[in-house]
N, C-alpha and C positions, 0 to 999 in steps of 0.2 A: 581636686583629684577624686574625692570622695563621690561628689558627681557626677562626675564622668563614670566611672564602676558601676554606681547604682543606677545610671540610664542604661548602662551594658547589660548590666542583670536584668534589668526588665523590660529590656528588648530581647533576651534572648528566653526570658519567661515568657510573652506574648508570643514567640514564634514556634515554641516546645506546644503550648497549648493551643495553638492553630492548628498543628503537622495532627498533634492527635483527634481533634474533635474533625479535620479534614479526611482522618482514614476511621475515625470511627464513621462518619455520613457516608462514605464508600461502602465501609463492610456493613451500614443498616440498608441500605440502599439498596445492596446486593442483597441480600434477606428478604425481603419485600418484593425483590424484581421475580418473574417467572424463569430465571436463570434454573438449569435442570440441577447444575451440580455444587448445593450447596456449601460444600468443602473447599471451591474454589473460590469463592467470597473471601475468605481469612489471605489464600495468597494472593489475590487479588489488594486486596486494603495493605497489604503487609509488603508490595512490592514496590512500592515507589516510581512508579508507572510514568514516564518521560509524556504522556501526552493525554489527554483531557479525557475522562469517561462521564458518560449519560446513560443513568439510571432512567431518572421520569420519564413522563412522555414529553411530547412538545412537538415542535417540526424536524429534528433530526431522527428520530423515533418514526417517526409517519411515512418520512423519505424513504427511511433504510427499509419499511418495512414492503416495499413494493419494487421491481422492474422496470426495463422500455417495454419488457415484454406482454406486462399483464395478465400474464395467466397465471399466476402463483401471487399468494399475500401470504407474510409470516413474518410477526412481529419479532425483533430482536428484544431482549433482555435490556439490551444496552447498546450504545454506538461509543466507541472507540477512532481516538486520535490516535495517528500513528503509533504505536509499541510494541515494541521487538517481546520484551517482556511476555507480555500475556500468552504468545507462541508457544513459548518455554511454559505455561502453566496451562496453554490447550493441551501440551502434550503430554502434560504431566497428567492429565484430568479422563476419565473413561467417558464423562458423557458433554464436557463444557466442550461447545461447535462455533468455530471462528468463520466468516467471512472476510474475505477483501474486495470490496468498492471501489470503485474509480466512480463513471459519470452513472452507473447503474443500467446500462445498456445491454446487458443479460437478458435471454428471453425466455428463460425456465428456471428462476430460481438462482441461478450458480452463485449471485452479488448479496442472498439474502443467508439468515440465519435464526431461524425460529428456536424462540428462549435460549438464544443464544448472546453474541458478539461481535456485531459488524465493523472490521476497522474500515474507517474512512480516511481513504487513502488519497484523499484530494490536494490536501494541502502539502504532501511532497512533492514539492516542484523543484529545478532545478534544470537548465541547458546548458553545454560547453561543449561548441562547434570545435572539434581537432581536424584543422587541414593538412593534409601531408601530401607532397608530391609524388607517392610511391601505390596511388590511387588504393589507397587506407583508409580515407579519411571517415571519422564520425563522428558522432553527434552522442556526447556521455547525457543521458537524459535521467531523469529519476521517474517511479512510478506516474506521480499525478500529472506529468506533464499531457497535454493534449497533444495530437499530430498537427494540429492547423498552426501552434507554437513552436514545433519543432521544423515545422514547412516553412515557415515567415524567420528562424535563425538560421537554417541553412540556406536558403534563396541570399540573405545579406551576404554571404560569403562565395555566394557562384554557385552551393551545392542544394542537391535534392537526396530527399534516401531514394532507394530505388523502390520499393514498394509501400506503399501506406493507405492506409484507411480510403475507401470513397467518401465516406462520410467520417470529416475529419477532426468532429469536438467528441472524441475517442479517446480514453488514456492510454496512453504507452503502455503501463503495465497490464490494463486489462485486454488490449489489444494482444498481447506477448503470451497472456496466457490461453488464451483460445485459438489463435493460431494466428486469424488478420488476414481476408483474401481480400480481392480488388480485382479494378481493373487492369494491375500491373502484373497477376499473380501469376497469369497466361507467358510472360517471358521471363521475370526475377524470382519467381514465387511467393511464396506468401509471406510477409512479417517476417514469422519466426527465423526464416529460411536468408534472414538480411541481418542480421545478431555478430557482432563477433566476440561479447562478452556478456554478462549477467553478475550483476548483485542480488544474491538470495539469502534471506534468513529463513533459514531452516530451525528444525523444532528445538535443538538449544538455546535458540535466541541469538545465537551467531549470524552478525551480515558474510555471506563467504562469496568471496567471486570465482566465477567458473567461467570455461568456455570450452571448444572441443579439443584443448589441447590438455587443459586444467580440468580436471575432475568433471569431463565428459557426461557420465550417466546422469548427474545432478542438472548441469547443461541440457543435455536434451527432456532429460524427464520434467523438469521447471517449464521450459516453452511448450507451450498448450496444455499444460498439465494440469491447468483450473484451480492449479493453489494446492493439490494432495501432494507436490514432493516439494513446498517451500513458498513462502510469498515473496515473488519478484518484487523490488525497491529502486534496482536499476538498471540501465539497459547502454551496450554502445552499439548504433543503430548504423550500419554501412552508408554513405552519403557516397554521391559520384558528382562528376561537373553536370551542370545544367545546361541543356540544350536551349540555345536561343531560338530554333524554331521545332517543330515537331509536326 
């Protein structure tokens, strides 16, 4: 029995002094990085951040720090896994500037964040085709999903959304926040105009779902809005039957 205790204790001494030598290397890390607002280093290390941050350089660093579009370069501070968190400490902060990323297909900047914070928002994925015969049906998607994945699980079920991308390795959320025209935009309209709900974390750090019937102003101000009234995380995307010919 004695045993057993003294492995508990010094499993639970190894893991005390992991958590701190792990947010002490975040808040040196942040010290070091060209982050503007060194105040936010401390809540930064002291939050407990549900998703992976990069300091050094390396090739997350190089990525984030460029476009499709090329005309703008600006090195971010850091790249950032998904976290609600750190929203709540942009907002808390006068000068720390968050980005959100998808595939980086911005053409002036809007995906980048110089000495800033780029969340890369790739790895939230997630698709659930809802069919209903009451022609509702949609497609619950999360930010990082692309459209060419949301096009190949709604075709399995009969449906298509009614507008999307021309060029369709696009993410949903970054598409949602710039608007998304096409070739379909001329009869359905664009992207945003095919929504009938939104998950946003707004600057508390709160996921909140909206739509035009549910806190409206947050709803339309989120679709196109480029991330200033909340970073979209997830979307239900109007799907219809698909036409067997065209």
């Amino acid at each position: 029995m004695g045993c057993v205790r003294g492995a508990m204790a010094l499993w639970w001494l190894i893991m005390i002094i992991f958590i701190v030598r792990t947010r002490g290397d975040i808040y040196r890390d942040c010290l070091s990085s060209p982050i503007v607002d060194k105040n936010a280093c401390k809540m930064i290390a002291e939050s407990k951040l549900e998703g992976s941050i990069l300091f050094t350089s390396g090739p997350a660093i190089t990525e984030a720090s460029s476009d499709f579009g090329g005309m703008v370069k600006s090195k971010p501070a850091a790249v950032l896994s998904p976290a609600s968190k750190l929203i709540k400490i942009a907002n808390a902060s006068p000068n720390l500037t968050i980005a959100a990323r998808g595939n980086g297909h911005s053409l002036s900047g809007q995906s980048l964040a110089l000495n800033g914070v780029v969340l890369n928002m790739s790895s939230l994925r997630g698709i659930k085709i809802v069919k209903k015969g009451d022609g509702q049906s949609y497609a619950d998607v999360k930010w990082g999903e692309l459209w060419v994945n949301v096009l190949r699980a709604a075709q399995a079920s009969g449906l298509s959304p009614k507008s999307w991308t021309d060029y369709i390795d696009l993410s949903i959320g970054g598409t949602l926040s710039n608007a998304g025209v096409s070739g379909q935009t001329y009869r359905y309209g664009p992207e945003i105009s095919n929504v009938l709900q939104l998950e946003v974390v707004i600057g508390n750090a709160n996921a909140t779902k909206c739509s035009p019937e549910n806190q409206p102003d947050l709803f339309y101000g989120a679709l196109g809005g480029l991330g200033q009234f909340g970073i979209i995380t997830g979307a239900q995307i109007i799907l219809q039957r698909t036409y067997e010919r065209v």
